[in-house]
N, CA, C and O atoms as a Maestro MAE file, in Angstrom:
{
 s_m_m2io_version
 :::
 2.0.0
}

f_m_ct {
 s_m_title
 :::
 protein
 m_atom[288] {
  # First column is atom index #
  i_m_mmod_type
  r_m_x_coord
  r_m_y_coord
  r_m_z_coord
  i_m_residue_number
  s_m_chain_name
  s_m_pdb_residue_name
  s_m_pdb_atom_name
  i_m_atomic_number
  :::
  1 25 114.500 -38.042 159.906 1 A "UNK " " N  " 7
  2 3 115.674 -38.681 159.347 1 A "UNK " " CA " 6
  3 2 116.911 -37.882 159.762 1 A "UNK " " C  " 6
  4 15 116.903 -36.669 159.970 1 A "UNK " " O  " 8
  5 25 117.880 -38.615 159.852 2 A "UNK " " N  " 7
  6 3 119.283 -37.645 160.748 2 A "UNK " " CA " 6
  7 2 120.419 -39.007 160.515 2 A "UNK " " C  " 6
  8 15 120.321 -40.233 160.471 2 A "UNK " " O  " 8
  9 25 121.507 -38.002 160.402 3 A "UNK " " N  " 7
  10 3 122.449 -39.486 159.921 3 A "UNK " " CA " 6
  11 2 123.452 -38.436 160.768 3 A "UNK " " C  " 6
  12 15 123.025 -37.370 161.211 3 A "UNK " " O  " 8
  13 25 124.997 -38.928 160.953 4 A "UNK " " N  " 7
  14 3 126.109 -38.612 161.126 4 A "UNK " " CA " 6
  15 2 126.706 -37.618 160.154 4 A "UNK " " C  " 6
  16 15 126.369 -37.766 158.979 4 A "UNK " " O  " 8
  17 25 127.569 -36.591 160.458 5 A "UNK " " N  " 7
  18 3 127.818 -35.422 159.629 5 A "UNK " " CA " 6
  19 2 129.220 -35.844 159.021 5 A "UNK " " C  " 6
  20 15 130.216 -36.467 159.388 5 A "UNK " " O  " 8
  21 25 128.747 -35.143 157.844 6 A "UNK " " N  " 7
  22 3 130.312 -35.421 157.239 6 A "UNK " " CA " 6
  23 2 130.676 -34.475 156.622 6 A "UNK " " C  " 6
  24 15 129.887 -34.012 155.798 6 A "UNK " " O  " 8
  25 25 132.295 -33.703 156.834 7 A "UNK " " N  " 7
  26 3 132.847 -32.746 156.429 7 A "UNK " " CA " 6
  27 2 132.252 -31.788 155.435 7 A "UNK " " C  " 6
  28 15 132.192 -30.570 155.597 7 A "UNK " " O  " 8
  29 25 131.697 -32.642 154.100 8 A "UNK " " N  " 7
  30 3 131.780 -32.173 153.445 8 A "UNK " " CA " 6
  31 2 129.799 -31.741 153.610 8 A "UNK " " C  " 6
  32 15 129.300 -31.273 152.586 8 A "UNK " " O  " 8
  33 25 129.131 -31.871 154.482 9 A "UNK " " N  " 7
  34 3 127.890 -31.399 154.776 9 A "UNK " " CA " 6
  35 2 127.825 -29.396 155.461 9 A "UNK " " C  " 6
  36 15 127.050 -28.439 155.463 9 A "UNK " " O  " 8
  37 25 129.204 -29.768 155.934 10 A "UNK " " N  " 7
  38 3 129.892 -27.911 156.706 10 A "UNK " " CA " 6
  39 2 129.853 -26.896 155.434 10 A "UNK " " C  " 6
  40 15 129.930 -25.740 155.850 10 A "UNK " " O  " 8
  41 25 129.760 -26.960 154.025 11 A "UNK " " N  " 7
  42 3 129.976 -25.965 153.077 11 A "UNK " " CA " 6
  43 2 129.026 -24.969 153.423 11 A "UNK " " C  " 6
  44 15 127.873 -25.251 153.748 11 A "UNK " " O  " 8
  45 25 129.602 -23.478 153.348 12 A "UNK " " N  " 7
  46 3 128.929 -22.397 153.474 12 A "UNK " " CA " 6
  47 2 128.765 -22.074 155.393 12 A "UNK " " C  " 6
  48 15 128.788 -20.956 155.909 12 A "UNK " " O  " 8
  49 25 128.692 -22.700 155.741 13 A "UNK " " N  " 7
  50 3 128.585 -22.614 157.122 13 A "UNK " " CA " 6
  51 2 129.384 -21.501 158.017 13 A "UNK " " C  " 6
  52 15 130.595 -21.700 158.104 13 A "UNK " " O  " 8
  53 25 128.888 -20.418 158.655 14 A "UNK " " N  " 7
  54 3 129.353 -19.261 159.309 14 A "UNK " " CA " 6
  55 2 130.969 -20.291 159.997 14 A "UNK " " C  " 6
  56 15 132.096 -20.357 159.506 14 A "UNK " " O  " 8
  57 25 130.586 -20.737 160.859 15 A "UNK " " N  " 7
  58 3 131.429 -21.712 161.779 15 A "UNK " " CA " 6
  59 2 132.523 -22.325 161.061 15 A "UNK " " C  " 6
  60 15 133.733 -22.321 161.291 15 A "UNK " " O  " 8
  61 25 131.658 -22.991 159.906 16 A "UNK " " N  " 7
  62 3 133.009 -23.558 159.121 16 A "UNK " " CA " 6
  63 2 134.047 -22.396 158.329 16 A "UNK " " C  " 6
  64 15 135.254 -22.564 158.154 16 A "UNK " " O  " 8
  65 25 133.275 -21.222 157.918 17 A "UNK " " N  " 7
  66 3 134.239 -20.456 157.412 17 A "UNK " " CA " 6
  67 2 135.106 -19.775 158.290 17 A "UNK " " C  " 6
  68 15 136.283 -19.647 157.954 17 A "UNK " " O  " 8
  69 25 134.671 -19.278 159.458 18 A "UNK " " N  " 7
  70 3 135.682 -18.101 160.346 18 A "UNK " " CA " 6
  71 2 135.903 -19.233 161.402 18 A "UNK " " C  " 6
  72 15 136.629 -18.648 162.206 18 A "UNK " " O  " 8
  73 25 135.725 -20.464 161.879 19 A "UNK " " N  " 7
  74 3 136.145 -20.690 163.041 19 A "UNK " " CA " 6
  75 2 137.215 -21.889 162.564 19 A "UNK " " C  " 6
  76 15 138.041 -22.180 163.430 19 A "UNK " " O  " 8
  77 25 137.317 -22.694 161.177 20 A "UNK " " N  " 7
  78 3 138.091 -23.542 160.710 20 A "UNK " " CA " 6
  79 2 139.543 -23.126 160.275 20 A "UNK " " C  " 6
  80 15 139.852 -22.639 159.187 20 A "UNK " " O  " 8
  81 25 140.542 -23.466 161.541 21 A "UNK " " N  " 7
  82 3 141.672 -23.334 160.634 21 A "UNK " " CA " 6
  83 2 141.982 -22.387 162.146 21 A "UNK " " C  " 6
  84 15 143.179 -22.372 162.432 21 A "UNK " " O  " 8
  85 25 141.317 -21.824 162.858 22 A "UNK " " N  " 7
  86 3 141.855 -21.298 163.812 22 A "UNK " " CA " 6
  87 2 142.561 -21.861 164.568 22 A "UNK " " C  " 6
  88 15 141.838 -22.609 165.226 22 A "UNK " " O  " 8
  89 25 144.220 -22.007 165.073 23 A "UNK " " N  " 7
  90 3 144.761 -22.499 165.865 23 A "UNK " " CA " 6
  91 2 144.947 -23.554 165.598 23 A "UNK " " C  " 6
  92 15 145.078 -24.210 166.631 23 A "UNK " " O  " 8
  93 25 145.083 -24.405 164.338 24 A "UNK " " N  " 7
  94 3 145.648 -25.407 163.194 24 A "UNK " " CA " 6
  95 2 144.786 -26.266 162.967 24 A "UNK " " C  " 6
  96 15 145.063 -27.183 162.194 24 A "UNK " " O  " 8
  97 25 143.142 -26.171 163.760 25 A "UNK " " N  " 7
  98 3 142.104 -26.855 163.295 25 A "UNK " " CA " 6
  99 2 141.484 -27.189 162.199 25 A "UNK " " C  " 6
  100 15 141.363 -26.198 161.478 25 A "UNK " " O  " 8
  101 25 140.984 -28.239 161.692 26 A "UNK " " N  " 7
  102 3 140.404 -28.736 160.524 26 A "UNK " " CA " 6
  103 2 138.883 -28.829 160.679 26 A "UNK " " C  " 6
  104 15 138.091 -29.274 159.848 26 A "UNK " " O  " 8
  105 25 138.663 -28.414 161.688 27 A "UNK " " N  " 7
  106 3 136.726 -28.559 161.753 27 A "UNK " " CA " 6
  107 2 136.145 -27.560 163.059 27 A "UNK " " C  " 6
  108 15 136.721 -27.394 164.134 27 A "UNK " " O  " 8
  109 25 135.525 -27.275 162.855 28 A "UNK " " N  " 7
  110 3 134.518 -26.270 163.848 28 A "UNK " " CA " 6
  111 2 134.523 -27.069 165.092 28 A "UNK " " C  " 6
  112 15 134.954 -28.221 165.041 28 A "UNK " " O  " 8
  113 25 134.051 -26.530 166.301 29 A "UNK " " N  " 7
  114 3 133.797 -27.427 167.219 29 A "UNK " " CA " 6
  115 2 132.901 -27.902 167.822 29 A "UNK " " C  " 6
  116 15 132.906 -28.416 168.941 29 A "UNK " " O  " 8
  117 25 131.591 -27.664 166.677 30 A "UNK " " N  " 7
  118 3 130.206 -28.847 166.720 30 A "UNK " " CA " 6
  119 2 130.391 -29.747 166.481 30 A "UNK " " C  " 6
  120 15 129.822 -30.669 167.067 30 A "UNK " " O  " 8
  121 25 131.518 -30.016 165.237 31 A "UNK " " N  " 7
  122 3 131.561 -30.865 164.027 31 A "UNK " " CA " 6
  123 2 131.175 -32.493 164.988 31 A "UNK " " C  " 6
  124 15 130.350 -33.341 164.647 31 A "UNK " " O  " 8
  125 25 132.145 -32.523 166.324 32 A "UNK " " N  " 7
  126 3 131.667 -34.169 166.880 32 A "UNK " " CA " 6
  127 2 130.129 -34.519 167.439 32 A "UNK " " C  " 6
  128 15 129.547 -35.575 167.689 32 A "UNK " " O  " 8
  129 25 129.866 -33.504 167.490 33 A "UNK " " N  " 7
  130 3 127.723 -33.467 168.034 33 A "UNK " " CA " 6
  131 2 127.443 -33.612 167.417 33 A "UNK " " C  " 6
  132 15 126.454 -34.342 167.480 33 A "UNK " " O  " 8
  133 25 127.683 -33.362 166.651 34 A "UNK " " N  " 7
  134 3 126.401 -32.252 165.188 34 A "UNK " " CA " 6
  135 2 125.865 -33.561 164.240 34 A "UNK " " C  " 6
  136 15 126.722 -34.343 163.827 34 A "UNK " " O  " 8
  137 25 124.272 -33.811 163.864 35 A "UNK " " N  " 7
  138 3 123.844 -34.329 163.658 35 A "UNK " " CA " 6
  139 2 123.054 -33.866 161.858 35 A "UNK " " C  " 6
  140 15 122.978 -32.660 161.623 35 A "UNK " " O  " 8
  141 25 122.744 -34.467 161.191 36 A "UNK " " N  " 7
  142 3 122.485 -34.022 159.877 36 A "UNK " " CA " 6
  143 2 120.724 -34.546 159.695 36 A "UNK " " C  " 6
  144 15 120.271 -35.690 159.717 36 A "UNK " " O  " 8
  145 25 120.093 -33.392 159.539 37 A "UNK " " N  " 7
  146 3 118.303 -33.212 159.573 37 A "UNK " " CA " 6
  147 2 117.992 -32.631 158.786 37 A "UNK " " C  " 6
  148 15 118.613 -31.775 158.157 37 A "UNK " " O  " 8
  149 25 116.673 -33.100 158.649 38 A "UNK " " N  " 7
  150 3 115.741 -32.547 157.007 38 A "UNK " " CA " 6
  151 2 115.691 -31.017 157.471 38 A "UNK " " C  " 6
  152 15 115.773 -30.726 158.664 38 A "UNK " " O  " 8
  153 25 115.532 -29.903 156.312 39 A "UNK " " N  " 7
  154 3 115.446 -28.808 156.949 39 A "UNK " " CA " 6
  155 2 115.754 -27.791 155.345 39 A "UNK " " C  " 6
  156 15 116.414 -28.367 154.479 39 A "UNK " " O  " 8
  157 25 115.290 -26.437 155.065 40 A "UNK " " N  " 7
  158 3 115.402 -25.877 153.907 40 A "UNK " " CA " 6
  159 2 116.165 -24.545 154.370 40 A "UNK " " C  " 6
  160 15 115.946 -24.251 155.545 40 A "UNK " " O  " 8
  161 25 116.899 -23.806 153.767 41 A "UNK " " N  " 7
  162 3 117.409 -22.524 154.289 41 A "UNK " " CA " 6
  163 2 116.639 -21.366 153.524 41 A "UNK " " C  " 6
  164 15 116.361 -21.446 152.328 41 A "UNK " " O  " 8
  165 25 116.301 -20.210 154.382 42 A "UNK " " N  " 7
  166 3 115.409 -19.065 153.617 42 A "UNK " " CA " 6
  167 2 116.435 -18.575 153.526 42 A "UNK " " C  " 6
  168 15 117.484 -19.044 153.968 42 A "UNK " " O  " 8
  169 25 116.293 -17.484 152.898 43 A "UNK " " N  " 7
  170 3 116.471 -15.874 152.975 43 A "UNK " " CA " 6
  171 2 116.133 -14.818 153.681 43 A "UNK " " C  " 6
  172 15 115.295 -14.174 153.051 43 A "UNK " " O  " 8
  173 25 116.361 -14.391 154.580 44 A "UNK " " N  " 7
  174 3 115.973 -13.372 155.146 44 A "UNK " " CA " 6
  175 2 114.846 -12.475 154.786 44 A "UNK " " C  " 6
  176 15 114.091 -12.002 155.635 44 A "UNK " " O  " 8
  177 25 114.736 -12.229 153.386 45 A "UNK " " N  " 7
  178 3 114.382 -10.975 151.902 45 A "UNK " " CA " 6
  179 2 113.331 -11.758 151.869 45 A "UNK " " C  " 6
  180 15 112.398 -10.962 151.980 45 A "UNK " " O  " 8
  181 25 112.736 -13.174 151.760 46 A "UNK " " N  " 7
  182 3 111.826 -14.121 151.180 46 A "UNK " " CA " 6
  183 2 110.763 -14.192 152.295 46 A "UNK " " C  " 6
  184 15 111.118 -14.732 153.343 46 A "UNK " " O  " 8
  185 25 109.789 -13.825 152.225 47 A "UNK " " N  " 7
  186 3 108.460 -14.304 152.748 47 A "UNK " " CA " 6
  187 2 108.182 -15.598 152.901 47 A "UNK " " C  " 6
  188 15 108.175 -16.327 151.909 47 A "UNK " " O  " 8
  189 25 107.914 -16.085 154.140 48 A "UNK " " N  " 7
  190 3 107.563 -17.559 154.028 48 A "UNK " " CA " 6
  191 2 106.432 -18.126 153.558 48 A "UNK " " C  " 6
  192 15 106.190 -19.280 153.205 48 A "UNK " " O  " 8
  193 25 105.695 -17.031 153.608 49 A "UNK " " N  " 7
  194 3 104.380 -17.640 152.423 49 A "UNK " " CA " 6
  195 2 104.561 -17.772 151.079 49 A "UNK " " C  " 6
  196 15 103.636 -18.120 150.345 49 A "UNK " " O  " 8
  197 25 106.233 -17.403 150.469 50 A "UNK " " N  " 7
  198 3 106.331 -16.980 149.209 50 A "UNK " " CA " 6
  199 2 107.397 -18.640 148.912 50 A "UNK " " C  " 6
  200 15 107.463 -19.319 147.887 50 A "UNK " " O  " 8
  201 25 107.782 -18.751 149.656 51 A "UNK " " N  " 7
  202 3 109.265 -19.628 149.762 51 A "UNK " " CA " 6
  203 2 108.480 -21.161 149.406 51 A "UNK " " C  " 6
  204 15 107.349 -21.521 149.731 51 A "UNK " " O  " 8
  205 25 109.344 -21.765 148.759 52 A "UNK " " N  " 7
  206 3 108.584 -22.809 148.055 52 A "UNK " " CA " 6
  207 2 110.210 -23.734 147.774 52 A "UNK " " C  " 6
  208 15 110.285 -24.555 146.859 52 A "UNK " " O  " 8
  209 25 111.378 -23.447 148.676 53 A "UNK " " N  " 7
  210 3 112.670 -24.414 148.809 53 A "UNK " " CA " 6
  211 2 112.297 -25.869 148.975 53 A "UNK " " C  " 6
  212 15 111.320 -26.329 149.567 53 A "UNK " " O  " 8
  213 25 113.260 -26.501 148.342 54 A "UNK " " N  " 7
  214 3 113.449 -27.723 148.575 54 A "UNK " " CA " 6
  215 2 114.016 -28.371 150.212 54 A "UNK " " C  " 6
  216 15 114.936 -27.839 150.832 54 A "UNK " " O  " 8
  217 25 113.371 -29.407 150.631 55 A "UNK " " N  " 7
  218 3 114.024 -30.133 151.718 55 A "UNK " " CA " 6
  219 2 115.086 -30.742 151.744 55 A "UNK " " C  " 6
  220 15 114.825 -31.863 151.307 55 A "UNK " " O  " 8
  221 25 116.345 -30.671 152.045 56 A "UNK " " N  " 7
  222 3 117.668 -31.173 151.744 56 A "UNK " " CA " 6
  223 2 118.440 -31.489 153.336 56 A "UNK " " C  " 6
  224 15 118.498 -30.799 154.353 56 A "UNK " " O  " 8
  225 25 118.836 -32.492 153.092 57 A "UNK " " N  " 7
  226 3 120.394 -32.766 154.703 57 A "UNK " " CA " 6
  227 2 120.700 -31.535 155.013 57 A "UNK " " C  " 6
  228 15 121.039 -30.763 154.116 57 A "UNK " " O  " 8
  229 25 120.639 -31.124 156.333 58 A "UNK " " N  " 7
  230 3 121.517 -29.940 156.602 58 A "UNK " " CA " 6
  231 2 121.957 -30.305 158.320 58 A "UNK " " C  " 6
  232 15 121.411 -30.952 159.214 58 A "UNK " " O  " 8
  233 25 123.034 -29.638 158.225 59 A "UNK " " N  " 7
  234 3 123.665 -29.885 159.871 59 A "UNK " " CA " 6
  235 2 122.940 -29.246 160.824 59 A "UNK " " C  " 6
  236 15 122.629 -28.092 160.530 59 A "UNK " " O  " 8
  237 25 122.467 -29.775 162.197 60 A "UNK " " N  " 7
  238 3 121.773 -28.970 163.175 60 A "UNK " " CA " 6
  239 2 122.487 -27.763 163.892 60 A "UNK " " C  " 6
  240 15 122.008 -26.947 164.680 60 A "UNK " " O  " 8
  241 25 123.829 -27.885 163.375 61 A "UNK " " N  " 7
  242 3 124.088 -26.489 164.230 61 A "UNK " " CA " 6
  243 2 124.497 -25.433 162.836 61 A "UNK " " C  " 6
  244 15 124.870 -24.262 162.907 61 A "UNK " " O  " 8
  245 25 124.351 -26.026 161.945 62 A "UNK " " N  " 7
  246 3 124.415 -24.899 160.474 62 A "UNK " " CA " 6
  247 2 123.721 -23.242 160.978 62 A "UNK " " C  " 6
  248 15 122.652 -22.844 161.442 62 A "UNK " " O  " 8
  249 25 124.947 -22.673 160.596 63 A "UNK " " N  " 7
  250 3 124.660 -21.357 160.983 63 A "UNK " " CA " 6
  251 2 124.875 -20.839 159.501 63 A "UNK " " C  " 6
  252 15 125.733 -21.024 158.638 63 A "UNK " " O  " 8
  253 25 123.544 -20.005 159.615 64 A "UNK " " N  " 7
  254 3 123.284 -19.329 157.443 64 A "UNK " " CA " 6
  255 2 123.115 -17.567 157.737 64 A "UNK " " C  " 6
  256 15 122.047 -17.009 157.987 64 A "UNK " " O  " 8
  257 25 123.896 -17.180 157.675 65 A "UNK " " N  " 7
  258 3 124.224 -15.587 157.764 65 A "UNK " " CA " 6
  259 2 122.987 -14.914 157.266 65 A "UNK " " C  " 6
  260 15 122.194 -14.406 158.058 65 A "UNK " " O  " 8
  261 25 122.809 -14.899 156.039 66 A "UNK " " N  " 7
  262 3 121.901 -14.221 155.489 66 A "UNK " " CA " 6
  263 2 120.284 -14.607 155.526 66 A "UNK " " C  " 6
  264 15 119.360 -14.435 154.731 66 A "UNK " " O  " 8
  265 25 120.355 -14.978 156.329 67 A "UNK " " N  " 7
  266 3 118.701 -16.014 156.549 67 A "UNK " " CA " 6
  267 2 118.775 -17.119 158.140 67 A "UNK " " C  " 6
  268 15 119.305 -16.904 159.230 67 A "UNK " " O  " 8
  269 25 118.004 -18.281 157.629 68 A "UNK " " N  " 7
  270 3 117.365 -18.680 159.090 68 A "UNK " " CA " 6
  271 2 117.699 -20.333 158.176 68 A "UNK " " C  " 6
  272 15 118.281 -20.344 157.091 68 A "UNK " " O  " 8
  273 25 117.222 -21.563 158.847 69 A "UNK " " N  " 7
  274 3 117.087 -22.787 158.538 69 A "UNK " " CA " 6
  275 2 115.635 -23.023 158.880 69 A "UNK " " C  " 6
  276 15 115.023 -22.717 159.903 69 A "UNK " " O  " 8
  277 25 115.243 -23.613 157.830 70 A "UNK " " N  " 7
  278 3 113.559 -23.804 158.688 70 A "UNK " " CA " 6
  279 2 113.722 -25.860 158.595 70 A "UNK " " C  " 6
  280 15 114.134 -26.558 157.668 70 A "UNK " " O  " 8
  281 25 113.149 -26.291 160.099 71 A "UNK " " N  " 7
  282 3 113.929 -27.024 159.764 71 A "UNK " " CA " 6
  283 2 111.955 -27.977 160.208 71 A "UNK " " C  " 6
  284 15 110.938 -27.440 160.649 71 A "UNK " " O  " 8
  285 25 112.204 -29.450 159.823 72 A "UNK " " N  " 7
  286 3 110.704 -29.810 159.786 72 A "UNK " " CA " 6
  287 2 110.536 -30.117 161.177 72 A "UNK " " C  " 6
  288 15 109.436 -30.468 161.604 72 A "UNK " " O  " 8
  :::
 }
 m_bond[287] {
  # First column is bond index #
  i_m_from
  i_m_to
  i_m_order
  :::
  1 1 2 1
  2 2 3 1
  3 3 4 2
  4 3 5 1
  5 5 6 1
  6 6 7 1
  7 7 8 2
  8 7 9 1
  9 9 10 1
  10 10 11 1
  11 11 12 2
  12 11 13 1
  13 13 14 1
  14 14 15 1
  15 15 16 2
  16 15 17 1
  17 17 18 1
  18 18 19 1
  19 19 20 2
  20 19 21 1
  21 21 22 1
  22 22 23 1
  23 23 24 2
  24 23 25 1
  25 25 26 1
  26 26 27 1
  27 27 28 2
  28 27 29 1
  29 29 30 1
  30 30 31 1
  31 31 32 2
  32 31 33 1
  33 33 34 1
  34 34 35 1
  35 35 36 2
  36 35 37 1
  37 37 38 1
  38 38 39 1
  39 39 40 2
  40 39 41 1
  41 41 42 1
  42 42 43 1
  43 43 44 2
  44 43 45 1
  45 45 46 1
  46 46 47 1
  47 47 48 2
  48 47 49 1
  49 49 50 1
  50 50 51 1
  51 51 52 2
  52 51 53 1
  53 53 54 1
  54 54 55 1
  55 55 56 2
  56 55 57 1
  57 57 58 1
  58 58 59 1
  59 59 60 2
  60 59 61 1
  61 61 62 1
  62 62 63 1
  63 63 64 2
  64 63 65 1
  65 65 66 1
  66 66 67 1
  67 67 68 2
  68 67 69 1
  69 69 70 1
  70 70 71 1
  71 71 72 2
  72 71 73 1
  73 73 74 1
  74 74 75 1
  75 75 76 2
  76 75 77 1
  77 77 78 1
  78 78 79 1
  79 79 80 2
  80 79 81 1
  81 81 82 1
  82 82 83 1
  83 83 84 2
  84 83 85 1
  85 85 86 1
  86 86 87 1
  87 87 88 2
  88 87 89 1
  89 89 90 1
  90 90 91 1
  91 91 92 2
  92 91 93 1
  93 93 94 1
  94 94 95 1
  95 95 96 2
  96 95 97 1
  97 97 98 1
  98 98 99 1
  99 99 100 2
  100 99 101 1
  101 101 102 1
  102 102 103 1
  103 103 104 2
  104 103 105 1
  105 105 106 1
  106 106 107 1
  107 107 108 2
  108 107 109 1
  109 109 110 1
  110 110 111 1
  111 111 112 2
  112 111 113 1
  113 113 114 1
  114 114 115 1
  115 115 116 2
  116 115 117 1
  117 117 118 1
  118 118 119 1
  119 119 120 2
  120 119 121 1
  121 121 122 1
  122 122 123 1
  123 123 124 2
  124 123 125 1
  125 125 126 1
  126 126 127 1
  127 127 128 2
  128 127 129 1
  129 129 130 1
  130 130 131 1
  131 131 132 2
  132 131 133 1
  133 133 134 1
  134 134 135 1
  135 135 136 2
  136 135 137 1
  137 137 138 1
  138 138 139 1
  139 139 140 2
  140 139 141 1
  141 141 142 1
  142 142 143 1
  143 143 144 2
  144 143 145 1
  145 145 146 1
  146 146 147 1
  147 147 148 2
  148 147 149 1
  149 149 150 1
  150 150 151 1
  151 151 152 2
  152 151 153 1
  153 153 154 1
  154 154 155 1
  155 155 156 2
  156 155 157 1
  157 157 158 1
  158 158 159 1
  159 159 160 2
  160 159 161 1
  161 161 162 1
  162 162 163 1
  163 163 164 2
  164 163 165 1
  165 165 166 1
  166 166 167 1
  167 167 168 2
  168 167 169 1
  169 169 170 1
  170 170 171 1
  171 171 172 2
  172 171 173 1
  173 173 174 1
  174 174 175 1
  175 175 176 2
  176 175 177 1
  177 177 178 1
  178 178 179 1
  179 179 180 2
  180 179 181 1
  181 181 182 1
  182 182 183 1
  183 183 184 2
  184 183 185 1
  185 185 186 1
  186 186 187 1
  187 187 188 2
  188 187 189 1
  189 189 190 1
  190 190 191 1
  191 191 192 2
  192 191 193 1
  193 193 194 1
  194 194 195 1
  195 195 196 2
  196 195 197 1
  197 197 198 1
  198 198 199 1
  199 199 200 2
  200 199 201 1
  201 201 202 1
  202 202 203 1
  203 203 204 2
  204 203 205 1
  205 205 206 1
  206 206 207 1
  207 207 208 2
  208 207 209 1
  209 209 210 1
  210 210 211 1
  211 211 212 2
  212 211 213 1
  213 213 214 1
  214 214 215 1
  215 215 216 2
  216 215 217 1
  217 217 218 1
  218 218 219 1
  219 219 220 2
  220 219 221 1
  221 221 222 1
  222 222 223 1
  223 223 224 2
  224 223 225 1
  225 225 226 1
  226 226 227 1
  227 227 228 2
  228 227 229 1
  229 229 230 1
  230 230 231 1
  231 231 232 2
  232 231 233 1
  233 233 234 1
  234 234 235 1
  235 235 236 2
  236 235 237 1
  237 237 238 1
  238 238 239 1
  239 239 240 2
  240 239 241 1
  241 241 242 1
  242 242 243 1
  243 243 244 2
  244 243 245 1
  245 245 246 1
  246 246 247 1
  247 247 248 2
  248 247 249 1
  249 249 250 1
  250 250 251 1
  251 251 252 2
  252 251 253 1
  253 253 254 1
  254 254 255 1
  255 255 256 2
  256 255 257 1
  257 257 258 1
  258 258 259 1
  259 259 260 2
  260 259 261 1
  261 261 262 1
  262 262 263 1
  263 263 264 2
  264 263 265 1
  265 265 266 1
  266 266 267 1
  267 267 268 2
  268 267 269 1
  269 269 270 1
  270 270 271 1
  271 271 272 2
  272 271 273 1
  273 273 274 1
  274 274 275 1
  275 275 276 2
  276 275 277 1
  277 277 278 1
  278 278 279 1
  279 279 280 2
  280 279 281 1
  281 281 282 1
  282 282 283 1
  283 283 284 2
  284 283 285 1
  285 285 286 1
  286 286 287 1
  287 287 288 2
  :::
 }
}
């Protein structure tokens, strides 16, 4: 499942925080590719045999600082 991204799918996002707003921009510059897929975010700290996250929309180029995207 994958739909079209919408602004408000960018929250938390490495890209959306340090690269939005650079040079009077309003969006990263995946934002027109970028496609929205099933997928859970770890933790870095969390064992994947331990991790038991929910499957939720997330953007394919979502970049998560402190961890990875595991995506299906």
């Amino acid at each position: 499942m994958s739909r079209k991204i919408k602004r408000s799918d960018c929250y938390g996002c490495y890209n959306e925080e340090y690269h939005c707003g650079l040079g009077g921009s309003k969006k990263c510059w995946s934002f027109d590719t970028a496609k929205v897929e099933k997928g859970r975010k770890q933790h870095r700290d969390t064992l994947p045999k331990n991790y038991k996250g929910i499957w939720v929309l997330i953007p394919n180029c979502y970049i998560y600082i402190d961890g990875f995207i595991e995506r299906t």
